[in-house]
C-alpha positions as CSV (number, residue, x, y, z in Angstrom):
1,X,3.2,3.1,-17.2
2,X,3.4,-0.6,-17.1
3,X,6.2,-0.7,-14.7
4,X,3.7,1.2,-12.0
5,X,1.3,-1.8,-12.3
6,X,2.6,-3.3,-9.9
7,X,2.9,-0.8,-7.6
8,X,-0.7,-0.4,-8.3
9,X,-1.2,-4.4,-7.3
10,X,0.8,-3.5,-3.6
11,X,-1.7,-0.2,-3.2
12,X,1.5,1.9,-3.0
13,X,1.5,4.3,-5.5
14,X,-1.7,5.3,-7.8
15,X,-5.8,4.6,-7.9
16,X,-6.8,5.8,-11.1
17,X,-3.8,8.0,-11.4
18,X,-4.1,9.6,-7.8
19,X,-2.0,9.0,-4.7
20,X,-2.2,9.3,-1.0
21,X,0.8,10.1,0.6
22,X,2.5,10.8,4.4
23,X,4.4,13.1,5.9
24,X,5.9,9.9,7.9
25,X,6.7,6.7,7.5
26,X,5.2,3.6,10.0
27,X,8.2,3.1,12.6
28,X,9.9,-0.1,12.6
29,X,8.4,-1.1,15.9
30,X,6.6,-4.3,15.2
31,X,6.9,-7.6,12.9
32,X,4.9,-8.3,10.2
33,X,2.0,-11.4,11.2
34,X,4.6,-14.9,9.8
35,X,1.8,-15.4,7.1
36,X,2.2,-12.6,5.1
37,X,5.8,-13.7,4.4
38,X,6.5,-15.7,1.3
39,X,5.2,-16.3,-2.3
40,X,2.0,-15.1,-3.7
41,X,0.5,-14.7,-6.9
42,X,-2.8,-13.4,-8.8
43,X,-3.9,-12.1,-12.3
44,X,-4.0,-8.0,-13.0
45,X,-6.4,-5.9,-14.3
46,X,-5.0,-6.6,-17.7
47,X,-5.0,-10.4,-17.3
48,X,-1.2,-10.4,-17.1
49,X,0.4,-13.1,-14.3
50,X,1.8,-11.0,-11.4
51,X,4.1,-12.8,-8.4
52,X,5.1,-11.2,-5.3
53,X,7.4,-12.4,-2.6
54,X,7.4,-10.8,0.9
55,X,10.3,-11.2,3.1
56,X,12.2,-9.8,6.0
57,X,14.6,-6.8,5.5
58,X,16.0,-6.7,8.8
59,X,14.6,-6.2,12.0
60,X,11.0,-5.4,11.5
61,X,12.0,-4.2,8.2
62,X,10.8,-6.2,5.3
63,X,11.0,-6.5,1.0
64,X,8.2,-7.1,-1.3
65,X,9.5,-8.2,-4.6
66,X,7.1,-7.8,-7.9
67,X,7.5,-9.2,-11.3
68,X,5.1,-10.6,-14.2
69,X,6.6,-13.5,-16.0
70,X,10.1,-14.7,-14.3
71,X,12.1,-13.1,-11.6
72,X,14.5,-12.7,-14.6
73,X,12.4,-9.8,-16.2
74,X,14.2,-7.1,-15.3
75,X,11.8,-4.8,-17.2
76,X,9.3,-5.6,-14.5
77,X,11.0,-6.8,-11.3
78,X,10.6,-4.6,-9.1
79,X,11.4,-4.3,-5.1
80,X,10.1,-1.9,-2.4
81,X,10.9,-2.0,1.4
82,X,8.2,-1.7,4.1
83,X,7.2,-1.7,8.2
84,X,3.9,-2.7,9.0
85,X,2.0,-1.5,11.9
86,X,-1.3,-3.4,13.5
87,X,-3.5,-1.1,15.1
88,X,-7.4,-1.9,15.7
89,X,-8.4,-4.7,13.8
90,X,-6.4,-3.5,10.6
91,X,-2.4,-4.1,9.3
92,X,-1.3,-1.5,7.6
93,X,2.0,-0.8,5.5
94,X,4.2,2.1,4.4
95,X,6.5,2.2,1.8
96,X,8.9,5.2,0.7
97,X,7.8,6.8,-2.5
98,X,10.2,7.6,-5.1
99,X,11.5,11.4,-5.3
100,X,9.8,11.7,-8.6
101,X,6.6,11.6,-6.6
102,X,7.6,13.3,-3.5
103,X,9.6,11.6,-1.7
104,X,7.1,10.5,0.8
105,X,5.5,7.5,2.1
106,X,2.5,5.6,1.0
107,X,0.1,3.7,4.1
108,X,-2.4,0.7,2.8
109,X,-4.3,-1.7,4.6
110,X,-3.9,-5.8,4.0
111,X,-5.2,-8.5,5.4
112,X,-4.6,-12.3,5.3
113,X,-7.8,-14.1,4.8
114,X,-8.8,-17.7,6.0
115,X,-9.3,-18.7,2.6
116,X,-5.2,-18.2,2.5
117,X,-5.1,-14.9,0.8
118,X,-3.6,-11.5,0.9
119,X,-5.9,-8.4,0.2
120,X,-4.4,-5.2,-0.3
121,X,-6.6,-2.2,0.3
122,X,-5.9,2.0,-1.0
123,X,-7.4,4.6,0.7
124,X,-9.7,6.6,-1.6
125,X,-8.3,9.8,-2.9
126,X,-11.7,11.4,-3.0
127,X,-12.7,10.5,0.7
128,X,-9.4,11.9,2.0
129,X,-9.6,14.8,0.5
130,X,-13.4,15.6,2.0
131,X,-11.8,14.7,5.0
132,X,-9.4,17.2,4.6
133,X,-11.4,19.4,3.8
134,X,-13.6,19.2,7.0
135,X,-10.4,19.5,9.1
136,X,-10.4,15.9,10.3
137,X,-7.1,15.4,8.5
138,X,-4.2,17.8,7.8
139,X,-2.3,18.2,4.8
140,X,-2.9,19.3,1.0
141,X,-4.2,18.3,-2.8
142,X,-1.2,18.6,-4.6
143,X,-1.3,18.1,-8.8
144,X,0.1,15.1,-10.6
145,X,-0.1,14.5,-14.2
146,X,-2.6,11.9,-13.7
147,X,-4.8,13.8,-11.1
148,X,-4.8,15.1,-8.0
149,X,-3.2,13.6,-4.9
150,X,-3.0,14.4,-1.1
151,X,-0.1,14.9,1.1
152,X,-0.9,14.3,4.9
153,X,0.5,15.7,7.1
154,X,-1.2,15.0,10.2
155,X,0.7,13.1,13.2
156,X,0.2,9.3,12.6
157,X,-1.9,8.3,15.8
158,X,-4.4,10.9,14.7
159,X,-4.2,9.1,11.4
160,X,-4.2,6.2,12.9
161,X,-7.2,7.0,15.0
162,X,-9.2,8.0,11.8
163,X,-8.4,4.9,9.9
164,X,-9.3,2.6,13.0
165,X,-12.8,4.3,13.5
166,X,-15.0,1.8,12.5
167,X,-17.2,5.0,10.4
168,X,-14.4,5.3,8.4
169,X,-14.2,2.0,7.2
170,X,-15.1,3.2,3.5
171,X,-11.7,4.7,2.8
172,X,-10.6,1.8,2.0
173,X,-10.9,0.5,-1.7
174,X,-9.7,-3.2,-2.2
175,X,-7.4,-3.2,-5.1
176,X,-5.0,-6.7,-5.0
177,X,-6.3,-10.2,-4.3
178,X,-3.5,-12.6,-3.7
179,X,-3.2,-16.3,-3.2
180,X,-0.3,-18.2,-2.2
181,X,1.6,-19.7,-4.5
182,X,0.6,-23.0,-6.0
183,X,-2.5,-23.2,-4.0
């Protein structure tokens, strides 16, 4: 599980062994703001040192490279592509999600701070599936061996729509707190 850590610090994959996934992924239609690009760094849950550089990909494509220790650890370097989308006053991301886990795509929210930080936000697996029960958002609970998850398959501008309204500003759950490297 220690190699999912830091998936857990970029808010792709699990929060407390659940997972909110996509039908589809965030187009490639617009850059990334120039700050989040670059090196950043911040202490886990376990106290362990974590590093993350953020680069570009391609056009409106980018990489996010995570390891503890030294870029050399193979054992935990790990690298995911993402777009990024702005909508509102929110960023958000989506990654691709391995085939062990569906083979969909993971949305979080970020933002870059004044204080010079990058905070990574999941939505809450419980709050999305009350939504989906009420019919606000399509899609399914599907079973995991760490708990249940949610598959949504509702067209992403009525996802985005939720996740813009200001009432639903509570699905978020902040879980990575960044600061630029050697600040």
């Amino acid at each position: 599980m220690k190699a999912w850590r830091m998936v857990l610090a970029l808010s792709f994959l699990l929060l407390n062994g659940c997972l909110v996934t996509f039908k589809d992924p965030i187009p490639a239609n617009e850059a990334a703001p120039m700050p989040l690009l670059g090196e950043w760094t911040r202490k886990n849950e376990w106290g362990e040192q974590q590093y993350l550089e953020v680069s570009r990909a391609g056009s409106n494509l980018y990489k996010a490279v995570t390891y503890e220790n030294s870029p050399d650890d193979s054992e935990s370097l790990k690298e995911f592509g993402f777009t990024v989308s702005h909508h509102g006053s929110r960023w958000y991301l989506s990654a691709g999600m391995p085939k062990s886990l569906g083979a969909n795509f993971a949305i979080a929210g970020f933002e870059l701070t004044k204080d010079n930080e990058l905070v990574v936000y999941n939505l809450d697996v419980d709050r999305i599936r009350q939504e989906l029960d009420a019919g606000r958002l399509d899609g399914k609970i599907f079973e995991t061996p760490d708990g249940d998850g949610a598959l949504i398959s509702s067209p992403l501008n009525k996802v985005f729509a939720y996740l813009d309204d200001q009432a639903n500003s509570d699905v978020f759950i902040e879980v990575a707190r960044f600061q630029r490297s050697g600040q």
